[in-house]
N, C-alpha and C positions, 0 to 999 in steps of 0.2 A: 504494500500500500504506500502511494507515494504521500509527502505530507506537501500542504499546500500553505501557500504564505498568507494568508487574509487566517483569522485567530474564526473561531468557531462558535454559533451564535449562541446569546445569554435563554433565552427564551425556551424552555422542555421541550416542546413540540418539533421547532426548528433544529436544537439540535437532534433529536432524534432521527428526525428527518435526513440530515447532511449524515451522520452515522453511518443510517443506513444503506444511504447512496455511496459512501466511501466504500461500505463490505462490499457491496453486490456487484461494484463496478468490474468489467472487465479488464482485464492487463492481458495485455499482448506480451509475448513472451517473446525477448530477443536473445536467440542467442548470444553467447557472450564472444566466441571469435567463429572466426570465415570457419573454419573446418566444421565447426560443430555444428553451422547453417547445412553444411553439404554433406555432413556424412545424414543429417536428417532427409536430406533431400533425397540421397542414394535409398534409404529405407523405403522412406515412400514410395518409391519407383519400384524396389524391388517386391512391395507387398502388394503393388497394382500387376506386377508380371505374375509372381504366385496365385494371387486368384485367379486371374486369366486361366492361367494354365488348369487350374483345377474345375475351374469351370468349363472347360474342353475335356477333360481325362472323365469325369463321370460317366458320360452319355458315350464316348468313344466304346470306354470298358464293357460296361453294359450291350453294348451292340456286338461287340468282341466274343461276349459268352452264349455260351448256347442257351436255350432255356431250361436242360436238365440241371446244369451248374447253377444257373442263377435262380433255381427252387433249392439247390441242396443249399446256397449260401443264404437264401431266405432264411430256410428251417434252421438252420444252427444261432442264426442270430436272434429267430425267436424264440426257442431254447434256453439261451444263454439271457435274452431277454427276462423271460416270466420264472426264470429259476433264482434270479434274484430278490431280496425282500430288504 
């Protein structure tokens, strides 16, 4: 929370008021040097390529298995499903 130069007012209501707008306000978050800007940036980028990809490999897989395989991996995961408690 940054502090502001003008003193904060006498009045309950008012101050509560400024208070509350001090908590709630948002801060933008700067990094603090160039790398740690870019290695966030590398993150980001790399967790838009993972989903990507993982949102292509389901329906790929799925089309890959026969339908005898993709009952037997049904059945085992609802197994494994209602066997727990």
């Amino acid at each position: 929370m940054r502090r502001s130069s003008k003193p904060l007012p006498k009045d309950p209501n008012k101050l509560a008021y400024e208070i509350t707008r001090l908590s709630t306000e948002e801060q933008e978050e700067k990094p603090k040097d160039p790398q740690e800007a870019a290695q966030k940036t590398i993150s980001e980028y790399l967790a838009l390529i993972g989903k990507r990809g993982g949102l292509k490999g389901g329906p790929a897989r799925a089309k890959k298995l026969s339908a005898k395989k993709r009952k037997e991996i049904a059945q085992k995961a609802a197994q494994i499903r209602w066997s727990k408690k």
